[in-house]
C-alpha positions as CSV (number, residue, x, y, z in Angstrom):
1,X,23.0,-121.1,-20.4
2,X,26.5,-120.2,-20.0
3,X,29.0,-121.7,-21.9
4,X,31.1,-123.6,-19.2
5,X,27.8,-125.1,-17.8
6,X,27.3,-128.9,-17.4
7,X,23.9,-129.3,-16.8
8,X,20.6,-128.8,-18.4
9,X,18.8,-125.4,-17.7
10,X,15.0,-125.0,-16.5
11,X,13.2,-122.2,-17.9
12,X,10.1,-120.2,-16.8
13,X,6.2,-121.9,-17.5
14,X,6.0,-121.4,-21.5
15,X,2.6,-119.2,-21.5
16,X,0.7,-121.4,-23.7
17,X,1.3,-125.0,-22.2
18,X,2.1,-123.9,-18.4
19,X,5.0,-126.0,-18.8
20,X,9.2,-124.5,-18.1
21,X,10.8,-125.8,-21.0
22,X,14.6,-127.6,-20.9
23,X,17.6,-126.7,-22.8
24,X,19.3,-130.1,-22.9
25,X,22.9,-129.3,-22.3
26,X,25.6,-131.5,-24.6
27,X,28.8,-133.0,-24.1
28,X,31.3,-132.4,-26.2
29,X,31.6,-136.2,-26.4
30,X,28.2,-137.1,-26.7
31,X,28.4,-141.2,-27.6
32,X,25.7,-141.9,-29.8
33,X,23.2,-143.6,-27.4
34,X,23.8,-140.4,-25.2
35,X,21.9,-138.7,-28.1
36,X,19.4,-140.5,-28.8
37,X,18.7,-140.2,-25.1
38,X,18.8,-136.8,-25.5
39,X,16.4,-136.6,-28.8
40,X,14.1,-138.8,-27.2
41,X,13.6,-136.3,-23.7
42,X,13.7,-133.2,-26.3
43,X,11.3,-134.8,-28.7
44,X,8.8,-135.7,-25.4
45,X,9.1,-132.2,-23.9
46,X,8.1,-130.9,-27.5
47,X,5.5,-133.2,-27.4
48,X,4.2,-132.3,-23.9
49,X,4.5,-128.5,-24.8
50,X,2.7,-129.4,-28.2
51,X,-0.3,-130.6,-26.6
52,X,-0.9,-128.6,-23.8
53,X,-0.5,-125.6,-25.4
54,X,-3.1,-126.7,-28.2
55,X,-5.2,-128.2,-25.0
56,X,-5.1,-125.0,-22.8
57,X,-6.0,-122.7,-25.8
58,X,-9.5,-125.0,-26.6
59,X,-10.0,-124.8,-22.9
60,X,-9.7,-120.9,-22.4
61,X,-11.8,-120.5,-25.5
62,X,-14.8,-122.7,-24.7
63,X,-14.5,-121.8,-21.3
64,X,-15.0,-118.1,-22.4
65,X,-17.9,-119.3,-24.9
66,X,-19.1,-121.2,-22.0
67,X,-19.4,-118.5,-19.5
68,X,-20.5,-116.1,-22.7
69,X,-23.9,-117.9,-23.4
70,X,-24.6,-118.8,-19.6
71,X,-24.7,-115.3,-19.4
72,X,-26.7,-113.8,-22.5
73,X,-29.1,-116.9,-21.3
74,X,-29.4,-114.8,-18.0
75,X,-29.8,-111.5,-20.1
76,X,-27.2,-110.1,-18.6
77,X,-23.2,-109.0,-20.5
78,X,-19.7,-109.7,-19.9
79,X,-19.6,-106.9,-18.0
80,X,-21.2,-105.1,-15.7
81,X,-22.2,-101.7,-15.1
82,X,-18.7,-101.1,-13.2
83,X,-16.7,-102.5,-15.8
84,X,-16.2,-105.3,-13.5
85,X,-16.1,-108.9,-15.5
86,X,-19.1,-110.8,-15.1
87,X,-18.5,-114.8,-13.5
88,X,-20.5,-117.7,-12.8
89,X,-20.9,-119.4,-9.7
90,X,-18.9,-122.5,-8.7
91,X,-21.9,-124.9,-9.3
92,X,-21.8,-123.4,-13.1
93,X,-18.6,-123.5,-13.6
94,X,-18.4,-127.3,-12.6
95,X,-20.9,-127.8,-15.5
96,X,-18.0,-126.7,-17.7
97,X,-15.4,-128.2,-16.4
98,X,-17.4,-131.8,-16.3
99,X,-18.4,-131.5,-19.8
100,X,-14.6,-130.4,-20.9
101,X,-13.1,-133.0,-19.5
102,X,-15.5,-135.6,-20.6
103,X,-15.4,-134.4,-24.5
104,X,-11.6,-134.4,-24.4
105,X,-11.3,-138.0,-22.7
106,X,-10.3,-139.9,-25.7
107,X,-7.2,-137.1,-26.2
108,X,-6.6,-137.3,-22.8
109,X,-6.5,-141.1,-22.6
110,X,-4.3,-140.8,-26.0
111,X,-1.9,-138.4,-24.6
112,X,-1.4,-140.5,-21.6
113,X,-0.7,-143.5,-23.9
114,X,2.1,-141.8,-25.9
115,X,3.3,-140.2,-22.5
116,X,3.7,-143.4,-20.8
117,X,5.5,-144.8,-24.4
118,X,7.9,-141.7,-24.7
119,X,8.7,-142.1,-20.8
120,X,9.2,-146.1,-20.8
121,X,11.3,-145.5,-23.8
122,X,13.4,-142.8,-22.1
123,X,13.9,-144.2,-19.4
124,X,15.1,-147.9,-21.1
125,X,17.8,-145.4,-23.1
126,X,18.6,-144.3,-19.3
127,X,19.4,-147.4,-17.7
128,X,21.5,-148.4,-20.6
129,X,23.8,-145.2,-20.7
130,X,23.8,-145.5,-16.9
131,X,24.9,-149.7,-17.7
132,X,27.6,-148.6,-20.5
133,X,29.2,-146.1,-17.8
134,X,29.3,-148.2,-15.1
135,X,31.3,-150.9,-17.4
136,X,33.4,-147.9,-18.4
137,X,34.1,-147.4,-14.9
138,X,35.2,-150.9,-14.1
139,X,37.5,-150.9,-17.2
140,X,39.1,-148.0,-16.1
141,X,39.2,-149.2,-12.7
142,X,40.7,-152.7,-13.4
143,X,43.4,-150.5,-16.3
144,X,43.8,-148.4,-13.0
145,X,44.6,-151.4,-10.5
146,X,46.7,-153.0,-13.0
147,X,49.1,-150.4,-13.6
């Protein structure tokens, strides 16, 4: 991001985790609970990209295994006599996908659990930066008033 910008910047989806990562931007007077703020949203986005890249790589290679022996059961190759890739149909692939998503539940009930720690934690550091400015406000308001 530019220099004189105030804000954090979006990226594009990361190609491993799908996700569009954040560069946190940082005041130059960053109080110290403003930064822990900050390390805890950077630390659960490099969580988030950790495990869904790891996730989407197991799925895109057991889905390829998957749709590998389906076909060498059929007698038939990744490719047909075109050059044209070989698929399954829908009813196949739903085979897959059920038995994914049923041998990862215990990472995906996991992830969820740390998700929902890492986002009740951020968002307790929000509402007390968001409480420590509004006082700051009022103080300067009430120095403002008196003078």
């Amino acid at each position: 991001p530019p220099a004189h910008s105030h804000s954090d910047w979006i990226g594009p989806p990361d190609q491993h985790s799908n996700l569009r990562p954040i560069i946190f931007y940082v005041p130059p007077e960053e109080s110290a609970l403003e930064r822990r703020l900050r390390e805890a949203r950077q630390e659960a986005q490099a969580s988030n990209q950790r495990f869904w890249a790891q996730h989407n790589r197991a799925f895109r290679q057991e889905k390829e295994e998957f749709i590998y022996s389906r076909l060498k059961a059929k007698g038939l190759e990744m490719r047909d006599k075109s050059g044209q890739r070989a698929t399954l149909n829908a009813e196949e692939m739903a085979d897959f996908y059920k038995d994914f998503l049923s041998k990862n539940f215990k990472k995906h009930l996991q992830y969820n659990r740390d998700w929902y720690k890492r986002n009740f934690r951020i968002t307790f550091l929000m509402g007390q930066v968001a409480l420590v400015r509004a006082l700051k406000w009022l103080r300067q308001r009430k120095k403002n008033v008196e003078q």
